[in-house]
C-alpha positions as CSV (number, residue, x, y, z in Angstrom):
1,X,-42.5,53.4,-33.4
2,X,-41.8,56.5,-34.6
3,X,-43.2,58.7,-37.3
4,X,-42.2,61.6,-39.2
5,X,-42.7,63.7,-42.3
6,X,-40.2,62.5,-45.7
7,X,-39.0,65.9,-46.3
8,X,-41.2,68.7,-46.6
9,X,-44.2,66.6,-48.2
10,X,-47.3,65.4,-46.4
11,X,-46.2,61.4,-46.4
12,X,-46.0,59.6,-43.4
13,X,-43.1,57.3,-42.8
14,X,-42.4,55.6,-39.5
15,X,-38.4,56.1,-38.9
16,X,-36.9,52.7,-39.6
17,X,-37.5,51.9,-43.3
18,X,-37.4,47.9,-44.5
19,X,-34.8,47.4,-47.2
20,X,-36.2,44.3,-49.2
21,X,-33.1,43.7,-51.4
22,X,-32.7,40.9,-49.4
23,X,-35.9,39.2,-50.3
24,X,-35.7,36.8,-54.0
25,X,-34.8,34.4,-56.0
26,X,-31.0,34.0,-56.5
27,X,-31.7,31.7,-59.9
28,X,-33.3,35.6,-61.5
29,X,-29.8,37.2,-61.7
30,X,-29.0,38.5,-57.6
31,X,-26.5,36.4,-55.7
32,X,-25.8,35.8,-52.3
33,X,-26.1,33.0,-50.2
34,X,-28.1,35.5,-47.7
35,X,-30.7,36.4,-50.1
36,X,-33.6,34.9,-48.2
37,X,-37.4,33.0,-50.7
38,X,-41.0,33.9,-49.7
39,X,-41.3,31.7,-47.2
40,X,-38.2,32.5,-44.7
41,X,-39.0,36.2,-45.6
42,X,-42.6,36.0,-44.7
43,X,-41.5,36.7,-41.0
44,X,-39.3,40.1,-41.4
45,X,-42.3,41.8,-43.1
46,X,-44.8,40.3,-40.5
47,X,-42.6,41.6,-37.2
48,X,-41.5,45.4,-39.1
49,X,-45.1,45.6,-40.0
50,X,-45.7,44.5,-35.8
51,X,-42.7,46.7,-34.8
52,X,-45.1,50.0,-36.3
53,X,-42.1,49.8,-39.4
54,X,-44.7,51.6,-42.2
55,X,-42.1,52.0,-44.9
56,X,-40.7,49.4,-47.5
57,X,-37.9,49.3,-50.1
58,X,-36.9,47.6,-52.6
59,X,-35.9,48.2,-56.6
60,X,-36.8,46.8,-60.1
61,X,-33.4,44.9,-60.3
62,X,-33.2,43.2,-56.9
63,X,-33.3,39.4,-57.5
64,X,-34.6,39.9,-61.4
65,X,-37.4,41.6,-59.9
66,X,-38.4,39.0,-57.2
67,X,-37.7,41.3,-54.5
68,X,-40.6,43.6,-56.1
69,X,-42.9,40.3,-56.0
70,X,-42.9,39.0,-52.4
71,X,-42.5,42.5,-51.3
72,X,-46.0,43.2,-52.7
73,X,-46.9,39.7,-52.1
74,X,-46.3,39.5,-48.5
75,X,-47.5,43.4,-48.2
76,X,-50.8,42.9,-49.7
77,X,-51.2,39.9,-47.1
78,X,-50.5,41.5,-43.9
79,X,-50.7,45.0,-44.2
80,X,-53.7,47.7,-45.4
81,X,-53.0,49.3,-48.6
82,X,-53.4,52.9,-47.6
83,X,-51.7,52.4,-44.1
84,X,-48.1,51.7,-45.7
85,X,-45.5,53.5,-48.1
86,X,-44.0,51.6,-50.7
87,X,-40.8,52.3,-52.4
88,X,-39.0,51.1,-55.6
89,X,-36.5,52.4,-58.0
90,X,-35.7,52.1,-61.6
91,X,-32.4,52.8,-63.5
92,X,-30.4,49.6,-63.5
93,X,-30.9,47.3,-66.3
94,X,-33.3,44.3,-66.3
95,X,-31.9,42.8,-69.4
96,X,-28.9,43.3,-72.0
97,X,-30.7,44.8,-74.6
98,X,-30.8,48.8,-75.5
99,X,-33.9,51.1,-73.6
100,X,-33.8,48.4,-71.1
101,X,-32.4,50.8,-68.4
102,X,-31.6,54.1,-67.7
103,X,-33.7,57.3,-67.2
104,X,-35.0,57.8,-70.7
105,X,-38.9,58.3,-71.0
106,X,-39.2,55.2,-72.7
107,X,-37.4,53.2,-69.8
108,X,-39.2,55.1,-66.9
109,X,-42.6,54.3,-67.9
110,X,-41.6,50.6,-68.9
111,X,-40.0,50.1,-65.5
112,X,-42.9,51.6,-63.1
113,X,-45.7,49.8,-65.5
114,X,-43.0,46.6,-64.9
115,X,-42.8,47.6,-60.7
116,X,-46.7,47.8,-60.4
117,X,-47.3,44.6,-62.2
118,X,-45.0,42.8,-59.4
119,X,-45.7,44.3,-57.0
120,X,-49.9,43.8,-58.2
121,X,-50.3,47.2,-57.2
122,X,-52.3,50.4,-58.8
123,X,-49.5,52.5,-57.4
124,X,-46.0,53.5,-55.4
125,X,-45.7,55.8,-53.1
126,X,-42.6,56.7,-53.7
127,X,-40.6,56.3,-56.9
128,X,-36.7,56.9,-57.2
129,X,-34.3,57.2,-59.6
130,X,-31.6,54.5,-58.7
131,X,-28.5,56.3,-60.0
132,X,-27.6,59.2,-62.5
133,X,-27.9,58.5,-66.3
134,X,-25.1,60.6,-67.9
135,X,-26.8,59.5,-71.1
136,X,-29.9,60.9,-70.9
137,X,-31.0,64.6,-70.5
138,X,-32.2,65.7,-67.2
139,X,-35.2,67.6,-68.7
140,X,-36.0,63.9,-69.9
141,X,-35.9,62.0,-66.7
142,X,-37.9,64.8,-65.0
143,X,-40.4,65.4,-67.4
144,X,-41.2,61.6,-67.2
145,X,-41.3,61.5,-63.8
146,X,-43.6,63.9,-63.7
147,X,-46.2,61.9,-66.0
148,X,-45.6,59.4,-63.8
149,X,-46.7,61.1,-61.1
150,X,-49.9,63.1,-62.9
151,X,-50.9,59.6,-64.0
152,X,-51.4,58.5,-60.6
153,X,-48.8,55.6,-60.9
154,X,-46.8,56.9,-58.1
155,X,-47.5,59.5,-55.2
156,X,-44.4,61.3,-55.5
157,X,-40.3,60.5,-56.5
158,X,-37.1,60.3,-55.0
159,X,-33.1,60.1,-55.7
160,X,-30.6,57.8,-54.5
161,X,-27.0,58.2,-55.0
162,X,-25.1,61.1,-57.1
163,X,-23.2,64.0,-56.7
164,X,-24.8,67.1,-54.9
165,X,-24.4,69.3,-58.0
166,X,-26.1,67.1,-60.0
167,X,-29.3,66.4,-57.6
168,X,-29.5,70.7,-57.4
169,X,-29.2,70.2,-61.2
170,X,-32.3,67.9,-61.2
171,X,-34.5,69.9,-58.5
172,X,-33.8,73.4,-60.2
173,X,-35.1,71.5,-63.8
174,X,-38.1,70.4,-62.1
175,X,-39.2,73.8,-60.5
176,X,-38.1,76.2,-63.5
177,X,-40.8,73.7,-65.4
178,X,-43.5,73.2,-62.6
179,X,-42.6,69.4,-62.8
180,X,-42.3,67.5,-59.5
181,X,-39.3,67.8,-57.3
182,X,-38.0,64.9,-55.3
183,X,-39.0,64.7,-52.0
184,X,-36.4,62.2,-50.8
185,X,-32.6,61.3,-51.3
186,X,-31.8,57.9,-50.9
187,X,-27.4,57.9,-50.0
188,X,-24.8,55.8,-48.8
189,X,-24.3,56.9,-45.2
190,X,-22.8,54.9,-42.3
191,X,-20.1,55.5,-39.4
192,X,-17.7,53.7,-41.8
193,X,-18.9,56.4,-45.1
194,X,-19.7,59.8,-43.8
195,X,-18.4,61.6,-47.5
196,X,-22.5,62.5,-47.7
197,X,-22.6,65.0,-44.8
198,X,-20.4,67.4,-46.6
199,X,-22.6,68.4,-49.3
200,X,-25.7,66.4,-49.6
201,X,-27.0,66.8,-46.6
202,X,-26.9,70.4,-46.1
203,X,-28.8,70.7,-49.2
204,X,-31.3,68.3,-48.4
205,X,-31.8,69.6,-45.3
206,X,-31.6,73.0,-46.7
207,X,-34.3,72.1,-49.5
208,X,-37.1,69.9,-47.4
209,X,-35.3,67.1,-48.6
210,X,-35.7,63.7,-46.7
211,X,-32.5,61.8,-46.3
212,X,-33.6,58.0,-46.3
213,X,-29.6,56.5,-45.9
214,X,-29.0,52.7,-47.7
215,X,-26.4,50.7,-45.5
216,X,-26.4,52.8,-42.3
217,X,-24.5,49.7,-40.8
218,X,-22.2,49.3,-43.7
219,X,-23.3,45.9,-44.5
220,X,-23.4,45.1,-41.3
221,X,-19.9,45.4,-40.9
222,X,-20.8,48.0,-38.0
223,X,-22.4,45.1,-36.0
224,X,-20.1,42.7,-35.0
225,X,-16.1,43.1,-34.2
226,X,-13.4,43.6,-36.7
227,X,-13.0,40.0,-37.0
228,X,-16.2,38.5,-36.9
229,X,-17.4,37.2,-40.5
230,X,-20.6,36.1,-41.6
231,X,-21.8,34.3,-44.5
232,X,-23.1,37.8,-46.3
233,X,-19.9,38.9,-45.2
234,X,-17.9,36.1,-47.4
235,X,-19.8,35.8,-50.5
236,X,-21.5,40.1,-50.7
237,X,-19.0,41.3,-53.6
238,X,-20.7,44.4,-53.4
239,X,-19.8,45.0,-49.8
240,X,-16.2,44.1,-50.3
241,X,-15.7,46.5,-52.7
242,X,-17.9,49.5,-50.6
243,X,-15.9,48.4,-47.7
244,X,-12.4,47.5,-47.7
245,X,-10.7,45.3,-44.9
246,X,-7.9,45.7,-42.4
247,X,-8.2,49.7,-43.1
248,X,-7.2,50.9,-39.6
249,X,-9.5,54.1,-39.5
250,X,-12.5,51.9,-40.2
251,X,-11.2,49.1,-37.5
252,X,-11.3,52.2,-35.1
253,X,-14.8,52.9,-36.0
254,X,-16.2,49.9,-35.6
255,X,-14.0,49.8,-32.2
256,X,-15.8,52.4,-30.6
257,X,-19.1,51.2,-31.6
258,X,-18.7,48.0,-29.6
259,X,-17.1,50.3,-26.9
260,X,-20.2,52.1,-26.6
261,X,-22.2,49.4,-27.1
262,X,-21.1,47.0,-24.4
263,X,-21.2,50.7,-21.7
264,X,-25.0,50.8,-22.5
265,X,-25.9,47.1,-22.8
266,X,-26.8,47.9,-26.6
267,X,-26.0,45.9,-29.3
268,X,-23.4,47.5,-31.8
269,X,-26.3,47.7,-34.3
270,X,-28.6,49.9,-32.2
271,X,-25.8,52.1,-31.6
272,X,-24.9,52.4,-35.4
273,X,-28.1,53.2,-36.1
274,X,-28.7,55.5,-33.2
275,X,-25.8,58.0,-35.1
276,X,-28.3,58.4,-37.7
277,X,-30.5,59.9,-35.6
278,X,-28.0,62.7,-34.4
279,X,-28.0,64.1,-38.0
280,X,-30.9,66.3,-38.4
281,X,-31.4,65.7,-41.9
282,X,-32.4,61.8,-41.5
283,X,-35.4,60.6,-41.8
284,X,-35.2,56.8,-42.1
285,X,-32.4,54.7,-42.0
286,X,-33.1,51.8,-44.4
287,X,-32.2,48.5,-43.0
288,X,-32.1,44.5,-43.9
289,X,-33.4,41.8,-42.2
290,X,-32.5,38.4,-42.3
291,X,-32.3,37.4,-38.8
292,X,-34.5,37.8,-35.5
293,X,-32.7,40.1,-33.5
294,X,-31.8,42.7,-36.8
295,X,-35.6,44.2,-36.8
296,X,-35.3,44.3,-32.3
297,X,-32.1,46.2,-32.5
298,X,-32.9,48.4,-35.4
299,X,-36.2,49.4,-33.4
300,X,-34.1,49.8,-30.4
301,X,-32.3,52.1,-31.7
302,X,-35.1,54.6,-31.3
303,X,-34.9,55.1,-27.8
304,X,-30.9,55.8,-27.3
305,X,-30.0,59.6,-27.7
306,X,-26.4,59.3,-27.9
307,X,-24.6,61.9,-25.8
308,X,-22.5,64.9,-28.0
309,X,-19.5,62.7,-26.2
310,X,-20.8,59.5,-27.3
311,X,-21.2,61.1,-31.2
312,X,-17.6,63.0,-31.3
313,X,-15.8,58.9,-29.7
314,X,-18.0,57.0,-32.6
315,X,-16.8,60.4,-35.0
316,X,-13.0,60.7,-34.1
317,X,-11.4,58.3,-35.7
318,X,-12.9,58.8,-39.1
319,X,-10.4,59.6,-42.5
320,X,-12.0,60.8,-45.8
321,X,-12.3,58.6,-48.5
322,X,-13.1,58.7,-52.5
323,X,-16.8,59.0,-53.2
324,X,-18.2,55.1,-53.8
325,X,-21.6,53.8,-54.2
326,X,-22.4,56.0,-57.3
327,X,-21.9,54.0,-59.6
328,X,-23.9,50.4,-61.1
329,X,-24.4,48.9,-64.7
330,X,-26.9,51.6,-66.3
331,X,-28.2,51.8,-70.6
332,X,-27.1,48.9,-72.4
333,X,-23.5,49.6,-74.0
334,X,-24.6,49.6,-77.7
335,X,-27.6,52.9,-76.6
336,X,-23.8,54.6,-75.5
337,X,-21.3,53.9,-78.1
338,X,-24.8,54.9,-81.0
339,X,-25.4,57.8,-79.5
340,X,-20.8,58.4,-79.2
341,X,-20.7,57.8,-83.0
């Protein structure tokens, strides 16, 4: 395995990160026919753990906050406390009821006191906002996170998705205050979703910003051919609407990975995931795990340096498209339409 720094801070983190999203209980709220209990998930955290894999993710809302509980469960089992970095994220609500999500004070410091309690652990390591709140003020959300951070509840705090104005918006606030910048951007990047690398990560990598990408193989649509389906495939709503079918650019894409793929004797995953690591501003590609062979290639995907040639075949056929994965169910309605009044 591989280790680096996350941004400019002093943490840790080997270079493959494990998404836990795919860990819970699909009776607590988070469908999919994929999603795997405890016991079948036991083994991913036991061979990323074996594979030198350091770094774990998951988020308040994932599986009504299951994910949060075998993740810490399963963590506290096999792995030494101050040997690992453990990640969660709060913004999304965990009920339909006002203060019950968002990025006020009062939701931030219910939702990490909520985390640790799942997770039956005195701390993160790394605690991200999961989206924007357009409700609440940013000198709010950083202030808090701040406390959070001076309380000892969590080592230090990330992003995930947003515009790049709006993450400047939030580091400036912190610094012109002495409050706690992020030290880590958590984005939608893939072969199939590249919209990041025109603004984002220049100013991550310009700022000491670790880039820690969600769905570098788009779902998994980048390993396996056009017309290959799986079950997660079928039933992930979320993916079908991040990733539409039969678009012809994307089909091209995900052509040239297997292309590439079959010349080496790589799977198409490895080869995905390899791209990553031609952007200097990555630092860990978050994946799943829900079969053998996804934690093998992932890790294999260390030790292929694509050529520039390979980059600009797996590059060419790519088109722009509208910015997606910003967006998820944030305050309760009624805390908007009060506050609209």
């Amino acid at each position: 395995m591989q280790f680096t720094r996350l941004g400019n801070s002093g943490l840790s983190v080997s270079r493959l990160c494990l998404g836990c999203m795919s860990y819970g209980d699909t009776s607590k709220g988070w469908h999919g026919d994929w999603l795997l209990n405890e016991e079948d998930s036991r083994p991913f955290f036991k061979g990323a753990l074996e594979a030198g894999i350091n770094f774990f993710d998951t988020a308040n809302i994932y599986s009504g906050g299951t994910s949060e509980e075998i993740t810490g469960k399963l963590l506290r089992e096999y792995a030494r406390r101050d040997e690992i970095v453990v990640a969660t994220k709060a913004y999304g609500p965990w009920r339909n009821a006002p203060n019950t999500g968002g990025l006020s004070r009062k939701s931030l410091l219910q939702a990490v006191d909520d985390s640790l309690t799942r997770l039956g652990m005195d701390y993160v390591d790394l605690f991200q906002i999961h989206r924007w709140d357009d409700v609440t003020p940013i000198e709010e959300t950083m202030e808090a996170l701040h406390d959070i951070v001076k309380s000892g509840k969590a080592r230090y705090i990330g992003a995930s998705s947003m515009f790049a104005w709006q993450f400047a918006n939030a580091q400036e606030t912190a610094r012109a205050n002495g409050w706690t910048r992020f030290v880590s951007m958590q984005n939608q990047l893939n072969l199939l979703y590249r919209e990041e690398e025109r603004e984002m990560l220049p100013l991550c990598e310009a700022e000491g910003v670790g880039v820690i990408p969600w769905s570098p193989l788009a779902r998994g649509r980048l390993t396996r051919a056009n017309d290959e389906e799986t079950v997660r495939s079928q039933t992930d709503g979320v993916g079908k609407m991040l990733y539409k079918e039969g678009v012809a650019a994307d089909r091209a894409v995900i052509d040239a990975v297997g292309t590439i793929a079959e010349a080496r004797g790589a799977a198409r995953a490895s080869v995905a995931l390899a791209w990553h690591y031609s952007k200097s501003a990555v630092t860990a590609p978050i994946i799943g795990a829900t079969k053998p062979r996804h934690i093998a290639d992932a890790v294999a995907a260390l030790d292929i340096a694509l050529t520039t040639e390979e980059v600009a075949a797996l590059e060419a056929a790519y088109l722009p498209k509208w910015p997606t994965g910003m967006g998820m169910p944030g305050p309760a309605m009624d805390q908007v339409t009060v506050k609209d009044k």
